[in-house]
C-alpha positions in Angstrom: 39.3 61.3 113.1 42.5 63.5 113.8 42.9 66.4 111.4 46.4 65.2 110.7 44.1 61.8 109.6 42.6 63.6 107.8 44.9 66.0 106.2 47.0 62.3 105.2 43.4 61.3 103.7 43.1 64.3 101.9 46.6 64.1 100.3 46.4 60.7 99.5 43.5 61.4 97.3 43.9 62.7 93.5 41.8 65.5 91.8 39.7 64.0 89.2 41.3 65.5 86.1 44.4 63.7 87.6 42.4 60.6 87.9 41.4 60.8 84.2 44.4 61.3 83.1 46.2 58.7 84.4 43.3 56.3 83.2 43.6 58.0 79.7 47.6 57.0 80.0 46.8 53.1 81.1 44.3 52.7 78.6 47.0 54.4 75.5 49.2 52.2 76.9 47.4 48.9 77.1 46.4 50.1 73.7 49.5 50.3 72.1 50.8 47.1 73.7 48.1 44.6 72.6 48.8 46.8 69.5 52.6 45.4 68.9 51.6 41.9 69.7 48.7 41.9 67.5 50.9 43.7 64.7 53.7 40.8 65.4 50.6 37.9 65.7 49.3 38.8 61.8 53.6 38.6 60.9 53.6 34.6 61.9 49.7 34.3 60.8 50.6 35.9 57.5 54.2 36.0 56.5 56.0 33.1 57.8 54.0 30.4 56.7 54.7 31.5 53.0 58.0 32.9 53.2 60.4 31.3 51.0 64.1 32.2 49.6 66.0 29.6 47.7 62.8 27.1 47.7 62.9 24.3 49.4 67.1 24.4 49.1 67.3 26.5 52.6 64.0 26.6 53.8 64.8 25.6 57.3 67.7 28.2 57.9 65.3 30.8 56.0 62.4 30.0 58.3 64.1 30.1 61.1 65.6 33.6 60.5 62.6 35.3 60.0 60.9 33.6 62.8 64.2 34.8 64.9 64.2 38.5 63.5 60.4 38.9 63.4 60.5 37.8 67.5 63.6 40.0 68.0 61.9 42.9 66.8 58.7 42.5 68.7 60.9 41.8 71.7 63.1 45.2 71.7 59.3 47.0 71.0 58.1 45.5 73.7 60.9 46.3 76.0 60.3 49.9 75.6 56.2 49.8 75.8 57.1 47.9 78.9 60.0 50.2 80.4 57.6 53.3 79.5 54.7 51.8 80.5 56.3 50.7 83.8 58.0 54.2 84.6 54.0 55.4 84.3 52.5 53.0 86.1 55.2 51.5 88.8 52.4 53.2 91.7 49.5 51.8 90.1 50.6 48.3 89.3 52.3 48.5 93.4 48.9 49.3 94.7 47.3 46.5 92.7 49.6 44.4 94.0 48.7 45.0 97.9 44.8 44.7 97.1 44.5 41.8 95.4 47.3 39.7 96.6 48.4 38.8 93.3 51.0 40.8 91.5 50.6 40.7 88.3 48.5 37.2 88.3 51.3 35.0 88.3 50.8 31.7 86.2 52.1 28.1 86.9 52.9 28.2 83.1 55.1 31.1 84.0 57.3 28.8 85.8 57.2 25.8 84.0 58.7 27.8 81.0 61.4 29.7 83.0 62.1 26.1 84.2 61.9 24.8 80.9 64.4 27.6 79.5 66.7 26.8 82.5 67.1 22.9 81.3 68.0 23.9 77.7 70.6 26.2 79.3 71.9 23.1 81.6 72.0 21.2 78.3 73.9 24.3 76.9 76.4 23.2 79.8 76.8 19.8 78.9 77.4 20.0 75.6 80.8 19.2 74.1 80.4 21.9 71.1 79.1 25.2 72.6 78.1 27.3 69.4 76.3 24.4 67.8 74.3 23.8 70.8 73.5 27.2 71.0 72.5 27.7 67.6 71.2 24.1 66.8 73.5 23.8 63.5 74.2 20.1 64.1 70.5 19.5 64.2 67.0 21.4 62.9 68.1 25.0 64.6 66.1 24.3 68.6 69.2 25.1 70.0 69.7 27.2 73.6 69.3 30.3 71.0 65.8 29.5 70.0 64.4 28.4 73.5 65.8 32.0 74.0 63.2 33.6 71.6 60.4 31.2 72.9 60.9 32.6 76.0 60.9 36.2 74.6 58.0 35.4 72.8 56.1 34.2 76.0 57.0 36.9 78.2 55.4 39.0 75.3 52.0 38.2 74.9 52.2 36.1 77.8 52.0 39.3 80.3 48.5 39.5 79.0 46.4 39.8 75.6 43.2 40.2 74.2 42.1 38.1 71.4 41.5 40.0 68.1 38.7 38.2 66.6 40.2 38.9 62.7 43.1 37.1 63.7 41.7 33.7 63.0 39.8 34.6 59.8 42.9 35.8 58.0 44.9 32.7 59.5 42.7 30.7 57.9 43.1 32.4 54.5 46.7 31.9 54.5 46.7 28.2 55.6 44.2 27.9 52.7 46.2 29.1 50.5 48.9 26.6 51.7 46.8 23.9 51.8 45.5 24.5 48.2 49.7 24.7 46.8 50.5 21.3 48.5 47.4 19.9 47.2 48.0 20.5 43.5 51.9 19.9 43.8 50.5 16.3 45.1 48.8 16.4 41.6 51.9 17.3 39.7 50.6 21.1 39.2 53.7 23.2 40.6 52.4 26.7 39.6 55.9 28.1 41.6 58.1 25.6 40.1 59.5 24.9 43.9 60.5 21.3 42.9 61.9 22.0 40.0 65.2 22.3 41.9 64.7 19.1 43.8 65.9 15.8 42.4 63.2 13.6 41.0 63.7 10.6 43.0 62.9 13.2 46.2 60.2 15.5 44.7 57.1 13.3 46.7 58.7 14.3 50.3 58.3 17.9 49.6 55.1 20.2 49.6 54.0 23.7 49.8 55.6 26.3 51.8 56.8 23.9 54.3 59.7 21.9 52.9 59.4 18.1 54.0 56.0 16.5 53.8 55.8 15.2 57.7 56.3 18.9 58.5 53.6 20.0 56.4 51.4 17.2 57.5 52.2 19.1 60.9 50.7 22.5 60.0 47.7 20.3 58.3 47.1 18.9 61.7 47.5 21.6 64.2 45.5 24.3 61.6 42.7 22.2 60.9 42.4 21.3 64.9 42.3 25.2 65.0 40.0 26.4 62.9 37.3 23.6 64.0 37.7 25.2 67.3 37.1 27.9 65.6 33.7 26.9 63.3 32.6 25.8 66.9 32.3 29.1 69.0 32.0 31.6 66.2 29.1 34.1 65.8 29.8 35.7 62.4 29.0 34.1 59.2 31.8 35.4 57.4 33.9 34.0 59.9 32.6 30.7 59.6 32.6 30.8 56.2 36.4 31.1 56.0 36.6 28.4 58.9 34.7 26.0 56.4 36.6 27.2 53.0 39.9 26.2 55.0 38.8 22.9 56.7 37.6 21.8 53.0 41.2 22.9 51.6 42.8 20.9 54.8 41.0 18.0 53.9 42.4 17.7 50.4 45.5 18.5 52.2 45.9 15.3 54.6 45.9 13.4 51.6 48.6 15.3 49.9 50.6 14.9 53.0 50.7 11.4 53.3 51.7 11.2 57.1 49.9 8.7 59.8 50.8 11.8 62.2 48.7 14.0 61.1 45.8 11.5 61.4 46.8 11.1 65.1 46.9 14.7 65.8 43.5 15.5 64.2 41.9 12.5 65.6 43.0 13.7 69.7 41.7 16.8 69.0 38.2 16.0 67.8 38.0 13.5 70.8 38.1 16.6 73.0 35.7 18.7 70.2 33.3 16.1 70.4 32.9 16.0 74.4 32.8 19.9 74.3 29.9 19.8 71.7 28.3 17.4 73.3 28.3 19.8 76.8 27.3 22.9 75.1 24.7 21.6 72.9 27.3 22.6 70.0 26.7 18.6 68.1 25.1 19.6 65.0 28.6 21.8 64.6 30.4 19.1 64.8 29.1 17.0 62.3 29.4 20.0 60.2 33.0 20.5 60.6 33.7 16.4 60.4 31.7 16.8 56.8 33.2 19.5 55.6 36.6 18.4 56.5 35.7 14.8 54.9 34.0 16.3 52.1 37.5 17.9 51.0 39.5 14.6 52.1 36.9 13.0 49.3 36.9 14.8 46.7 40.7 14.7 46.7 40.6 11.2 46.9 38.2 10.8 43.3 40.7 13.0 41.9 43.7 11.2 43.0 42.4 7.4 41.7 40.3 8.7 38.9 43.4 10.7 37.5 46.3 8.6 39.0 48.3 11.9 39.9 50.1 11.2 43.0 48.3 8.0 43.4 51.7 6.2 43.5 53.2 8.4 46.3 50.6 7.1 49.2 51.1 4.8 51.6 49.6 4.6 55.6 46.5 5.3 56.4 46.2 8.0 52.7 45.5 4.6 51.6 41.7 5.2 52.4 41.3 6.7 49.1 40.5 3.5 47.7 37.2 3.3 49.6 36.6 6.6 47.5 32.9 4.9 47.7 32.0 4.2 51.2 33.8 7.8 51.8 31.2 9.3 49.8 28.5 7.8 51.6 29.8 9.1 54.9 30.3 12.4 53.3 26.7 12.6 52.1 25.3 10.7 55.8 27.3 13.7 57.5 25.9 16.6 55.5 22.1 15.4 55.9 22.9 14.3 60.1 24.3 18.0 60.4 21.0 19.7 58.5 18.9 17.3 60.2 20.5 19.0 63.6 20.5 21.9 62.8 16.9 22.2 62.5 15.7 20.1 65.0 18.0 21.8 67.7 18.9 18.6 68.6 20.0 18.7 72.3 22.0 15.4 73.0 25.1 14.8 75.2 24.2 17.4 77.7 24.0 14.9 80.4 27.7 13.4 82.2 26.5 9.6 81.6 26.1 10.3 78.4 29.5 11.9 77.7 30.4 9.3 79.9 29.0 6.6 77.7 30.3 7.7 74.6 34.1 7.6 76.4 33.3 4.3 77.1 32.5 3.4 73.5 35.7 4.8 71.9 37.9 3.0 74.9 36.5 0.0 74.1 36.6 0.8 70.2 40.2 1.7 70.5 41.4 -1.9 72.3 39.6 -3.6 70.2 41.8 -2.3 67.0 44.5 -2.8 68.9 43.9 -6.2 69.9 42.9 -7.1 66.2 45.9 -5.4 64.6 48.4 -6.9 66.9 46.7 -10.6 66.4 47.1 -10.1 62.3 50.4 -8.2 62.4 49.0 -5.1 61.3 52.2 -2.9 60.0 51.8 -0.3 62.8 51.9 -2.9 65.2 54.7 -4.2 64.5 57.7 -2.4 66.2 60.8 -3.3 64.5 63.6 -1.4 62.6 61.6 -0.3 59.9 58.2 0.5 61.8 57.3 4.1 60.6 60.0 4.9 58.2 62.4 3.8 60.0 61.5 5.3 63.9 62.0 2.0 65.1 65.2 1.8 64.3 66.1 5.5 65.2 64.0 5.0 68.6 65.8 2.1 69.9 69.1 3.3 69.0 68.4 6.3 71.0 67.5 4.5 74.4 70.2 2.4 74.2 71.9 5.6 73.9 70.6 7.6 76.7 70.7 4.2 78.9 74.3 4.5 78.4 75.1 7.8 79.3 76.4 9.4 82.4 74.1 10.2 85.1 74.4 13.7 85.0 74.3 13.7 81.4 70.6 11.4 81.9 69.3 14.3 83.8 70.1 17.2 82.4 71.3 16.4 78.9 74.2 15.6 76.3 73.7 19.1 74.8 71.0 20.8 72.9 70.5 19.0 69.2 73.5 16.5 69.7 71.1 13.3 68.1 73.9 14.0 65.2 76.6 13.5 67.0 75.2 10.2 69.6 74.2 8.6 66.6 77.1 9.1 64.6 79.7 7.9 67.3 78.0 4.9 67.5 75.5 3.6 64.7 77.2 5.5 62.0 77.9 2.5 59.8 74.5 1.0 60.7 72.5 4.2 60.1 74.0 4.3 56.2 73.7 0.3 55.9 70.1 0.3 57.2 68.4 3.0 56.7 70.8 5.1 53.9 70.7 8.2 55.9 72.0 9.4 58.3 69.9 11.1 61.5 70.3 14.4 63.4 66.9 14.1 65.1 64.7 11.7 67.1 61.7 11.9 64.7 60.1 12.0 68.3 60.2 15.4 70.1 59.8 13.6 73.6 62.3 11.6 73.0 64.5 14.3 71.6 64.2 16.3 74.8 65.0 13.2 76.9 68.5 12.9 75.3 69.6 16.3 74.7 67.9 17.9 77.8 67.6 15.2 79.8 65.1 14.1 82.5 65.2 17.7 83.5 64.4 18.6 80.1 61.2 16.0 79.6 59.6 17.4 82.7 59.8 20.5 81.9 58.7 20.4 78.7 55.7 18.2 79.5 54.9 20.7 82.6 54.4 23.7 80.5 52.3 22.0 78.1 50.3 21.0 81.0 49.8 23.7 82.5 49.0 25.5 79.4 46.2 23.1 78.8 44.6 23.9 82.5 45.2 28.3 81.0 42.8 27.5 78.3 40.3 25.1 80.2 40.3 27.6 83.2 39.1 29.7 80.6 37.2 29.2 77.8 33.9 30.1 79.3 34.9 33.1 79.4 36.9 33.6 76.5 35.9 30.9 73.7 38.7 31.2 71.4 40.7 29.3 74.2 38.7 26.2 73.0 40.6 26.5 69.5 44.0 27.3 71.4 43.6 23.9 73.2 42.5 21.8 69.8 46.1 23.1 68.7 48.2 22.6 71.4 46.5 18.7 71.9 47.0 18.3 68.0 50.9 19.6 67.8 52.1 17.2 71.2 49.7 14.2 69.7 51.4 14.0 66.3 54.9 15.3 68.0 55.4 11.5 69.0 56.5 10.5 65.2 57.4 14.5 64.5 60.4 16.0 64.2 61.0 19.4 66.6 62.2 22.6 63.8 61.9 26.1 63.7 58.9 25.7 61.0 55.6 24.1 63.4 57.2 24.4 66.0 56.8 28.1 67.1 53.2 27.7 66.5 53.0 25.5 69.5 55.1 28.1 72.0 53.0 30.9 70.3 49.7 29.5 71.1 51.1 28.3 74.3 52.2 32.4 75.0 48.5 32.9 73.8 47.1 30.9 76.2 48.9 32.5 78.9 48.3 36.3 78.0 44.3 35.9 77.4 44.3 34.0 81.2 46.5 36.3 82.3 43.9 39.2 80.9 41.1 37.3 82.0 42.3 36.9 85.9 43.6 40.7 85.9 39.6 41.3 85.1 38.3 39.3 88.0 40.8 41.5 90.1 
């Protein structure tokens, strides 16, 4: 070796002290970071599902501003960690860079939402009235402004996070404690007097902290999916006891909420629960969430016929609280199965035919209800104008719609929340004389996005949740809580085919999917 070889060698290298400084420095500053988005992750655990101001008279405008203020905040706090941070660490993060080959461990998520941003902004474009697509004033506030925050939000905690194990726990203590508020306003016990503004002949459709009772039926769904993610992987029985105390609560809940959706949302989730326990050896936690969960759907339902409060506002599939009996009787079957488990160890699943079998089984078990419901003209399958409060009407209306449109406007949209608008230029009259009301939504996100954003906008949308889904199944090995992030996100875009997109559920989905990204984004930056 040269001594001018060496002498570069020499210089290149840092004293030690120097060394441990600048480790010292990354660590304060990785420290401080995970810091603000944990600090900003208890505000929309905590606060905004029980922030209220007028009751239920603006709660979607109310909502929506603290969810927009609370991300703006984080966002500017962020922008300085990162600028700091950055001005620190340009050298480091630049050498990183040329060893690994990866950057910062870019994500296919990561472009799916800059793509997905991009077709609300084409939409943005289209639209006829600028300020109301922006800010979504014609329809529930997802305007080009929102997908805005979203994307702030996942740039975030999407450039990588670690998973604070007492975020779950207190989650859980809050949606109890909305859980437990709908519940008794189903029973005609409003301790806040929230409905006392509402006219009676509309009390029924609203509940809790959430306003309408499909949107509350939503936070049921995609909670409850959570936290028996949740029960699932965790170590701590303290933990697990809150996971428990909410599931009964949500239970009750479903009842309260009276929607079909929330039934379809819960039901995909637990498909995907049931295969994982069935891997890991996890079945006799299973069964215990399914009984706890049913255990609180029961004894809501004795209460409900054996008092008659609230009995009158059910309809669907809340309907089951009739066969109080036979519920009872699966209730008590569950809780002996699950002790029975537990103490036998019972291994069973662990093999791929069996998993396999098992698929098979609720394939065929799912035609086969089909098949006998279409035969006798079972309700929900029966598409017509008035299938599912009216969605059928609202649906095919829509098509016709988007059939109709310009080309350009097919692919990249009419202009972000314009359902108000499309339907009243054309079905106004039929709207009032069918259905007495008149629509500024889909009642279908997918949909929604199909007309407003466009083709464009569909794909997008349905790329980022899929690649959000393959973050938290690339892994969940290594970071379990990924499991619950994955019974949420399958919950929220199961039920979101009779839901409505608004700025109350909705930024639980795009914060769980920013989740998703920053823990495999933390997790890859470890490998490297």
């Amino acid at each position: 070796m040269t001594k001018t070889n060496k002498k570069q060698k020499a210089g290149d290298q840092k004293p030690a002290f120097s060394k441990m400084n600048d480790f010292k420095k990354e660590a304060a500053f990785h420290i401080f970071k995970e810091s603000i988005t944990t600090a900003f992750l208890l505000y929309m655990f905590v606060v905004f599902p029980l922030v209220l101001h007028d009751g239920y008279m603006d709660i979607t405008i109310t909502k929506y501003n603290f969810f927009k203020n609370g991300v703006l905040i984080y966002g500017i706090l962020m922008c300085l960690t990162f600028i700091l941070g950055f001005t620190d660490h340009m050298e480091e993060h630049t050498d990183a860079a040329k060893k690994t080959g990866r950057g910062r461990n870019f994500l296919a998520s990561d472009i799916w939402m800059g793509a997905f941003v991009l077709s609300g902004t084409l939409a943005w474009i289209m639209a006829d009235d600028k300020m109301a697509a922006y800010t979504g004033s014609m329809g529930r506030r997802c305007g080009l402004e929102f997908l805005v925050l979203v994307l702030v939000l996942y740039i975030g905690i999407g450039s990588g996070y670690k998973w604070q194990q007492i975020l779950a726990p207190v989650f859980s203590v809050i949606s109890g404690l909305a859980f437990l508020m709908g519940s008794l306003q189903h029973l005609d016990i409003d301790v806040f007097h929230l409905l006392s503004h509402i006219r009676e002949d509309q009390q029924a459709m609203f509940l809790s902290t959430f306003g309408n009772i499909n949107i509350f039926a939503g936070f049921v769904c995609i909670s409850a999916a959570f936290f028996s993610g949740m029960y699932l992987i965790e170590e701590k029985r303290a933990y697990r006891i809150c996971y428990m105390a909410a599931l009964l609560l949500g239970g009750a809940a479903l009842i309260a909420a009276n929607s079909d959706s929330a039934y379809m949302g819960l039901a995909a989730a637990w498909v995907i629960l049931l295969f994982f326990a069935l891997k890991r050896s996890l079945f006799a936690e299973f069964v215990t969430v399914c009984t706890i969960f049913l255990s609180g759907y029961t004894i809501m339902a004795w209460i409900t016929t054996g008092t008659g409060r609230g009995y009158e506002k059910l309809s669907g599939l809340a309907k089951l609280v009739d066969a109080r009996d036979i519920l009872t009787v699966c209730c008590v079957i569950g809780i002996l199965c699950a002790i029975w488990l537990s103490k036998k160890k019972y291994n069973t699943g662990g093999s791929a035919l069996s998993r396999l079998l098992i698929a098979g089984i609720l394939l065929i078990a799912g035609i086969t209800v089909t098949v006998i419901g279409c035969i006798n003209h079972w309700e929900i399958f029966v598409f017509d104008d008035f299938w599912g409060d009216y969605r059928g009407f609202i649906w095919s209306r829509l098509c016709r719609i988007y059939q109709d449109l310009p080309f350009v406007d097919q692919v990249f949209g009419n202009g972000n929340e314009s359902i108000y608008a499309l339907m009243s230029a054309r079905y106004y009259d039929e709207m009032l004389a069918v259905t007495g009301t008149v629509y500024d939504s889909a009642h279908n996100e997918y949909l929604q996005y199909l007309v407003t954003m466009g083709a464009f906008g569909l794909i997008t949308y349905v790329g980022l949740i899929i690649t959000s889904i393959r973050n938290c199944v690339k892994t969940w090995k290594d970071e379990p809580v990924m499991l619950a992030v994955l019974m949420l996100i399958v919950s929220y875009i199961t039920q979101a085919f009779v839901n409505v997109e608004q700025p109350i559920t909705t930024p639980f989905l795009f914060l769980f999917v920013a989740i998703a990204a920053g823990i495999r984004r933390n997790s890859l930056k470890k490998a490297n």
